[in-house]
Structures are given as structure tokens and as C-alpha cells.
C-alpha positions in Angstrom: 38.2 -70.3 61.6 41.1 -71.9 60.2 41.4 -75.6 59.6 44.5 -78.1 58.8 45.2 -81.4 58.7 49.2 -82.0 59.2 50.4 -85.9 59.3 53.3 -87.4 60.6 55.2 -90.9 61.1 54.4 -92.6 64.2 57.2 -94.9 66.0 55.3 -96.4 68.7 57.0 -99.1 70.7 55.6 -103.0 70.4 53.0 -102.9 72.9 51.7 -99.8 71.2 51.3 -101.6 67.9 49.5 -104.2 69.5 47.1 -101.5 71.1 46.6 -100.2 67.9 46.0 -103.1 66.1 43.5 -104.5 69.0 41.5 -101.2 68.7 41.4 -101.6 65.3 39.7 -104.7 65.3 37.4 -104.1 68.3 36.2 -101.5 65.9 35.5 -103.0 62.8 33.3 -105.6 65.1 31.1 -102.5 66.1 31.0 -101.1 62.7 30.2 -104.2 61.1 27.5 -105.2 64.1 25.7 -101.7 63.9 25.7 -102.0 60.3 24.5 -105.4 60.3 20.8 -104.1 63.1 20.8 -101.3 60.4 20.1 -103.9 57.2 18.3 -106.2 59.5 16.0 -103.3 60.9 15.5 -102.2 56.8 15.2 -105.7 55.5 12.1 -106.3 58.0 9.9 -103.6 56.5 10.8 -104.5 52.8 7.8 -107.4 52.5 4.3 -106.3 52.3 1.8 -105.8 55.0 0.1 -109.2 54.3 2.2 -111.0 52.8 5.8 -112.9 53.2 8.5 -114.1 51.6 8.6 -117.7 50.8 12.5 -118.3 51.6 13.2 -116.1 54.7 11.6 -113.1 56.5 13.8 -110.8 59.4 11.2 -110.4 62.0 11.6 -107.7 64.2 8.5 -106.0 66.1 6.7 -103.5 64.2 7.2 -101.1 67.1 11.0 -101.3 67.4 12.4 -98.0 66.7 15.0 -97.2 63.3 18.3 -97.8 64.5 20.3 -94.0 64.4 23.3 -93.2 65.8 22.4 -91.6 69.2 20.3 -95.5 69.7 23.2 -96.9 68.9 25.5 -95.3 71.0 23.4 -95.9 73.7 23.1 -99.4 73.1 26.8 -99.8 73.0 27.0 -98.0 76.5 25.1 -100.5 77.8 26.7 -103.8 75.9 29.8 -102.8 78.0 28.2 -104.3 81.0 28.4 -107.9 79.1 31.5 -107.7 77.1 34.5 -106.8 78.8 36.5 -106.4 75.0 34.0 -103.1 74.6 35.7 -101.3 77.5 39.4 -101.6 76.0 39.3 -98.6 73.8 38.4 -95.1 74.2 34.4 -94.2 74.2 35.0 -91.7 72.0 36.9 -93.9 69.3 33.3 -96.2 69.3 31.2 -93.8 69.1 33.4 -92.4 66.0 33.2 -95.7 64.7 28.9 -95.6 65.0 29.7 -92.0 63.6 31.4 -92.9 60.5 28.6 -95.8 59.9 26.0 -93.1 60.2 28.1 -90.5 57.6 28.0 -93.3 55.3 24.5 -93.5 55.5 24.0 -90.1 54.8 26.1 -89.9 52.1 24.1 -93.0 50.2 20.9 -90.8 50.8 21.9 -87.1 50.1 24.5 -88.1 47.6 23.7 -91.2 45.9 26.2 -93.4 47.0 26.2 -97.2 47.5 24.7 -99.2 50.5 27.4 -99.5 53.1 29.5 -102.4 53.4 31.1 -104.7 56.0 34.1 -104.0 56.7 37.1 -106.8 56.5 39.4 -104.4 58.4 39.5 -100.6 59.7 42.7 -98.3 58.7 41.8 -95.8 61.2 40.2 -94.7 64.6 39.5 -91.0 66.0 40.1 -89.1 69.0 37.8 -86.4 68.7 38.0 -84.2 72.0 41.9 -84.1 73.4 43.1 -81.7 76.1 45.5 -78.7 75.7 48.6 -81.5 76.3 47.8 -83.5 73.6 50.8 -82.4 71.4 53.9 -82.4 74.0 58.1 -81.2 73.5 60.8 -83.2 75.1 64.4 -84.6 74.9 64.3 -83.1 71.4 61.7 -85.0 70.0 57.9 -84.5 69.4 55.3 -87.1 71.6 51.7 -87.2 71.1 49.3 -88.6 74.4 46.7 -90.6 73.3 44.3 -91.2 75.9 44.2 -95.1 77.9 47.5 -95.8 75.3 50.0 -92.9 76.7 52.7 -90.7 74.9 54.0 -92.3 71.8 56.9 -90.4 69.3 56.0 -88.8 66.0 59.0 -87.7 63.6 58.8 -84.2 63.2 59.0 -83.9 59.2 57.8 -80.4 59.7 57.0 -77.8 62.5 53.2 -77.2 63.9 52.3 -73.6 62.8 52.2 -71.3 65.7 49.0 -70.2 67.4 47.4 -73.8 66.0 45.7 -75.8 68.7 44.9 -79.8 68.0 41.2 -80.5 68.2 41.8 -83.8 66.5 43.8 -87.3 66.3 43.6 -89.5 64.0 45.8 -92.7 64.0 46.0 -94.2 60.4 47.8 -98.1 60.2 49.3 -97.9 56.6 51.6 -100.6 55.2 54.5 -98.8 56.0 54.0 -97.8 59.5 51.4 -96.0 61.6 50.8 -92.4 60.9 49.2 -89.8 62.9 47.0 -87.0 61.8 46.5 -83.9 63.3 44.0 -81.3 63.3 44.7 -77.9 63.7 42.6 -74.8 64.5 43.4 -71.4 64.6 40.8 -68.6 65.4 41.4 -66.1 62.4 39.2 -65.4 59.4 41.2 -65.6 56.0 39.3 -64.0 52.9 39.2 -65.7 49.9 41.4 -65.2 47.1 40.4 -62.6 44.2 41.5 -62.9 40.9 44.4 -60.9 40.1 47.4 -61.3 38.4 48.6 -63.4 36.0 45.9 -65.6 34.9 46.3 -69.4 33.3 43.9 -72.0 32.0 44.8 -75.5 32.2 43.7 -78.4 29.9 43.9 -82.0 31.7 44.2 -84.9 29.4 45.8 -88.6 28.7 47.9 -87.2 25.7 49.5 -84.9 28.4 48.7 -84.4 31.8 47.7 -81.1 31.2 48.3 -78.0 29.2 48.3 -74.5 30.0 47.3 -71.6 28.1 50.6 -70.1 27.8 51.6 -73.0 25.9 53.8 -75.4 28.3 52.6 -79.3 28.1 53.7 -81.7 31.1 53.4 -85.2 30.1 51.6 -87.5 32.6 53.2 -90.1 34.6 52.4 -93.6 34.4 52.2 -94.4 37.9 49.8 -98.0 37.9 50.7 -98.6 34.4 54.5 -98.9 34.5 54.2 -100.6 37.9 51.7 -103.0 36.5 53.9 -106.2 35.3 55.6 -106.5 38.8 52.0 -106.6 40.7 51.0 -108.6 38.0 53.7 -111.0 39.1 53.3 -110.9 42.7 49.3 -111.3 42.3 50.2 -114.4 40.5 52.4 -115.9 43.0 50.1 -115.0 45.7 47.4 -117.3 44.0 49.7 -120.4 44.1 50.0 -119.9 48.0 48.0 -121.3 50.3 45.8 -119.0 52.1 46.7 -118.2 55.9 50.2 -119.4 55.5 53.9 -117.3 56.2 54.6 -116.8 52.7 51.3 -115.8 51.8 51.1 -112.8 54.1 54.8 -111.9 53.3 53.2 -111.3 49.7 50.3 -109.7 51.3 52.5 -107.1 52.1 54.7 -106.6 49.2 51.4 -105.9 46.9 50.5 -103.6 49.4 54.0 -101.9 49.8 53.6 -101.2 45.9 50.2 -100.0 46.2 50.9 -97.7 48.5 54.6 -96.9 46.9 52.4 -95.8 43.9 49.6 -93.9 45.2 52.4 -91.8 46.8 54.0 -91.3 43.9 51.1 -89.8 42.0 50.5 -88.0 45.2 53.6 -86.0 45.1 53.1 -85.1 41.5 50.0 -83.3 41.8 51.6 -81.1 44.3 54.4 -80.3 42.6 52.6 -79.4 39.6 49.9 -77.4 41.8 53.1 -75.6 43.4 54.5 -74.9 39.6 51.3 -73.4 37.8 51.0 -71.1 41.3 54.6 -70.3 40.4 53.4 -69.4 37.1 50.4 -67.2 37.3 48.2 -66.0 40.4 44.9 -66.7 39.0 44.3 -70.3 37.6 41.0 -71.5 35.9 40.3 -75.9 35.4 37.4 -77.5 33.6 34.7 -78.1 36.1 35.2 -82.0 34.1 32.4 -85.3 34.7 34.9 -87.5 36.3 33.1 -90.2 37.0 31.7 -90.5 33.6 35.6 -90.2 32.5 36.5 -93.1 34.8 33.9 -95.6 33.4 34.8 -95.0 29.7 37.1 -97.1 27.3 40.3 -95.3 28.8 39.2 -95.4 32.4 42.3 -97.7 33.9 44.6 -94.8 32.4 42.3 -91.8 33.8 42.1 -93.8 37.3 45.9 -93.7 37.0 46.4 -90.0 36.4 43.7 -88.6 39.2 42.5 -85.7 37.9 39.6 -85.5 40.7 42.7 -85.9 43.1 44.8 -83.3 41.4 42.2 -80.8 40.9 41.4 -81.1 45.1 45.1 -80.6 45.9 45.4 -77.4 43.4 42.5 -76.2 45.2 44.3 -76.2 48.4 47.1 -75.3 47.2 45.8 -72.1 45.6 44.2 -71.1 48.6 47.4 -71.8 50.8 49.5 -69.3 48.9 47.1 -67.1 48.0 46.2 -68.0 44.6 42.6 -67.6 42.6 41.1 -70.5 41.6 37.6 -71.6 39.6 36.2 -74.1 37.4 34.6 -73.2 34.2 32.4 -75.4 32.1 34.0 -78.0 29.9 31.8 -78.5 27.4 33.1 -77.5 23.9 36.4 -76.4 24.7 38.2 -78.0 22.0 35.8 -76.7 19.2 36.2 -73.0 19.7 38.6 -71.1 18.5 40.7 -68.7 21.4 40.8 -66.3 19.0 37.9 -65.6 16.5 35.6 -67.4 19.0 34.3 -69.4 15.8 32.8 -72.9 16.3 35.3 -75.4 14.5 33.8 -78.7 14.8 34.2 -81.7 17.2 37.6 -83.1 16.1 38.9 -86.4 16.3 41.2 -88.4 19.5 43.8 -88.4 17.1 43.7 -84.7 15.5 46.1 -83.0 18.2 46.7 -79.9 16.4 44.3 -76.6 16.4 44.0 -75.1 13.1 41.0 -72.4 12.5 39.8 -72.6 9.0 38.2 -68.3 9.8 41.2 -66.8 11.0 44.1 -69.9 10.3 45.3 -69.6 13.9 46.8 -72.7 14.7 48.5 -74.3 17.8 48.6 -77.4 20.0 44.5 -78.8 20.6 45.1 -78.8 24.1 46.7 -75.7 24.6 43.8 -73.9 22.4 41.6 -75.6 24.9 43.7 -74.5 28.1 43.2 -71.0 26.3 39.6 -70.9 25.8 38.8 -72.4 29.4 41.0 -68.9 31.1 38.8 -66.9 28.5 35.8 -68.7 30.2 36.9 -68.1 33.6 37.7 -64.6 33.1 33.9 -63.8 31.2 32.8 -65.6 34.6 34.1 -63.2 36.9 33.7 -60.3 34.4 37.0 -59.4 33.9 38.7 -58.0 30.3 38.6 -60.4 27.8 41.7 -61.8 26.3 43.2 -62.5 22.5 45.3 -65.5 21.7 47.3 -65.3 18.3 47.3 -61.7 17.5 49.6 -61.3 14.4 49.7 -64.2 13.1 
């Protein structure tokens, strides 16, 4: 089974907007209510059997069941009987909403995350099960029909694949417009890609963005950083304002335009640079690298900025769209070996940015020696021929 996610630019009409917008904000009340019987529900059985607290105590019967998702949808079925607002939007999009609330949950217990948080405002709302009209073709143009709010116009940036069916909508409010995402399925099994081909082993870092093995270094983009003094401005400004007011929201939405105007940006650089290395070679091997450790360290506003965890999700896909191998290796020690006598050179310093082996006196750029010894890593992995960097020299 074959799964993709395609988006495209809404242009819904005014009383669309205003749909959107009131859905939005119905759910972020559920979210923030089911969240709130969740901590309630937890806070009650923190205190000790015979004891209390002397401030405050959430009492709630010892027998009331732990509020889960399918209680909670329930609940909200029958709330609908006494608020009216509840019955505006899709059933489906609330019980999404309970859904997300529950994922967040899961992800604080299986994968360590924080407690969840209220929510000031939601970006997005689902429609999980459509019908086989969802996605419709007239007057030259390309309508969606999203159930209780009708057909609304997407611009058609590119074509659906043939032989997809949508399973999924998702309608995502953005600064600059609504967007709509759709999910496509198609019943065929792909096989993953084996390694074959060209192979190339890429080096990420601050110096440059990264460096490959065969010796080409692209030299990261500053997206936040060179963007920085006119947010810095506009943030400013924004403090003298009074809260609430017309000029305050005007700047609201400026410092968001930016935002967003940036994390584009660095969007479409990682997949142009995904594209070029699958251009390059047909088997590509990263650092499997700690990024969060990376992002809490003494450079972390300038590793936030370049998105390596981002980048190294979208080469994934990319790899796998046009048929490309890809792995991670380990990354500890890379730029202490030499790629070609396999000798252990030392840890060097941030400011040492040349390779030069003091065995065999091969000597190149630090990161490209790095980008060479991770492909001689990811190669040992899957057991293929090794292979020598420097020969001759």
C-alpha cells in the first residue's frame, strides 16, 4: 500500500473562511476541555491515600473511570444535546480533535515527550472518511467537497497521480491562505530500494551544509539568521502596541508572514539539495547524528536554522521516490579516521578544517574525509566492497 500526502492552495469564498475559522475554534475548546478532565482526572490521584494537600485538592470520586479517548468521544456525543455550538462541525473533525489529544498522550508515554499543553489556537482539522467524490473536475478547475461546508477551489499546482484515491483531508489555516492536504492511496506494493550504483556519503555541518565524499561542499543558507534584524524590528514595534488593537494584529501578521516566508525557504532547500545528491549517485549514506543534543548546545540557534532532522526526512523521501538507496551509519568518530589508512588521528579542533594523516600524509577537506569515511561505513554495513580514498598520492 502506497501512501502520499499532496497539498494545495485553497481559495475558498468569505463564508468559507468564516466556516473554517469557526471550526477551528470550536475545536481548540474541545481539545483544550478534554485536556483539561485528563489533568484534572491525574491531579486527583497524585495526593496520598490519607493525606491532603494543604492549598487545594481536585476531588473527583475514587470510582470515576480514566478519561480515554473512546469516554471521551462518547461524552462529547452526548454534550451535543446541551450545546448547540458542538453540532456545527463535522463529528468526525471532533472526534479527530479527541484523537490528536490522545496521540499526544501516547507520545509523552512511549516517547518521552512533554505533558500536553492548551492550545491558544488550532491550525488544522481532519476529515478522516470522505466518499469516492471527494476530489471533483469542472469548468477547468479542481473543487474539493468537504462535508456540511460544500465544494470549495484548490489551485491545481500539480496533477493527482492516476490510480490514487483520497482517504484523507486535511484543511491547514497558514498565514498566507488556507491549504488543503490530501491523502492518497494506491493498492501496489513498492520494494525498497537496494544499494546499487554510485554510492556517496554526506557530511552535515555549520562550516557547510554538508559535504559529500566526492569532494563537492554546499555552503548553508542563513535562513533565520539573515532574516533576523527585520523580526527583530517588527517584534519591537509590536511591544509598543497596545494589545487587541488594529495595528497590533496588522504586526501580528507580518512576523508571521516572515516566519512562514523563512521556513519555506529552508524548506525548498533541502529538496533541492535531496534532488541533486540523487542526481549525483544512486546510493547515499548520512550520519545517523543526536539532533537533539546538537540543538541544545552552544551553536544550537544556527543548527535550528539549518534543519538537519528536517533535511535528512525529506532526502529520505526523496530517495525512496526516485528510487534511490538510503541509510544512516553511526557518527561517532568520523572526523578522526583516516578514509584511507583507516588509522585513528585524533579528535581535532572546531577550527582545524583540513584532513592531514600523519601514517599515510593523505590530506583533504575535514568534512569531506568525514563524508568519505561515513560511505565506507555504510557500505561495511550492507557488506558491500570496500572502497579507497587517495590512492596515489
Amino acid at each position: 500500500m502506497l501512501n502520499l500526502t499532496y497539498e494545495y492552495k485553497l481559495i475558498p469564498t468569505k463564508a468559507q473562511r468564516r466556516t473554517f475559522d469557526h471550526w477551528l475554534e470550536i475545536c481548540r475548546k474541545v481539545y483544550n476541555y478534554a485536556l483539561r478532565e485528563r489533568k484534572d482526572w491525574v491531579n486527583s490521584r497524585k495526593c496520598d491515600i490519607n493525606s491532603c494537600s494543604i492549598k487545594q485538592e481536585y476531588i473527583i470520586p475514587a470510582d470515576a473511570p480514566r478519561p480515554t479517548f473512546a469516554r471521551q468521544c462518547k461524552t462529547l456525543a452526548e454534550a451535543k444535546k446541551s450545546i448547540p455550538e458542538l453540532k456545527l462541525p463535522h463529528t468526525h473533525v471532533l472526534q479527530q480533535t479527541l484523537r490528536q489529544l490522545e496521540a499526544a498522550f501516547v507520545a509523552m508515554w512511549e516517547r518521552g515527550q512533554g505533558f500536553p499543553r492548551f492550545k491558544k489556537r488550532m491550525r488544522s482539522f481532519v476529515f478522516p472518511q470522505l466518499n469516492l467524490e471527494s476530489v471533483k473536475r469542472f469548468d477547468g478547475a479542481l473543487w474539493v467537497n468537504l462535508p456540511k461546508i460544500g465544494l470549495a477551489k484548490i489551485r491545481l499546482s500539480r496533477p493527482i497521480p492516476e490510480g490514487f484515491e483520497v482517504k484523507q483531508i486535511r484543511v491547514v489555516k497558514r498565514d498566507s491562505g488556507y491549504y488543503v492536504m490530501l491523502s492518497l492511496q494506491c493498492d501496489v506494493e513498492i520494494p525498497s530500494p537496494s544499494i546499487s550504483g554510485h554510492g556517496i556519503g554526506i557530511d552535515l555541518g555549520l562550516q557547510h551544509f554538508l559535504a559529500t565524499s566526492d569532494g563537492e561542499l554546499i555552503d548553508r543558507p542563513r535562513f533565520f539568521v539573515d532574516g533576523q534584524r527585520k523580526l527583530k524590528l517588527l517584534q519591537r514595534q509590536l511591544k509598543r502596541k497596545k494589545k487587541g488593537s488594529r495595528k497590533s494584529r496588522q504586526l501580528h501578521q507580518r512576523i508571521a508572514k516572515d516566519h512562514e516566508y523563512i521556513s519555506n525557504s529552508r524548506k525548498d532547500f533541502h529538496f533541492k539539495t535531496a534532488h541533486h545528491l540523487c542526481d549525483q549517485g544512486q546510493s547515499i549514506f548520512a550520519e545517523d547524528l543526536n539532533l537533539k543534543a546538537m540543538s541544545a548546545g552552544m551553536l544550537c540557534k544556527h543548527t535550528l536554522d539549518a534543519g538537519f532532522g528536517q533535511f535528512l526526512n525529506i532526502l529520505s523521501h526523496v530517495c525512496f521516490k526516485r528510487g534511490a538507496y538510503f541509510a544512516k551509519v553511526d557518527a561517532s568518530g568520523t572526523s578522526q579516521i583516516c578514509p584511507r589508512c583507516q588509522s585513528h588521528t585524533g579528535k581535532k579542533l572546531l577550527s582545524e578544517r583540513v584532513h592531514k594523516c600523519p601514517e599515510c600524509g593523505y590530506q583533504t577537506d575535514r568534512d569531506v574525509a568525514a563524508a568519505q569515511v561515513v560511505l565506507q561505513r555504510g557500505y561495511s554495513v550492507v557488506g558491500h566492497i570496500t572502497v579507497n580514498f587517495g590512492e596515489g598520492k
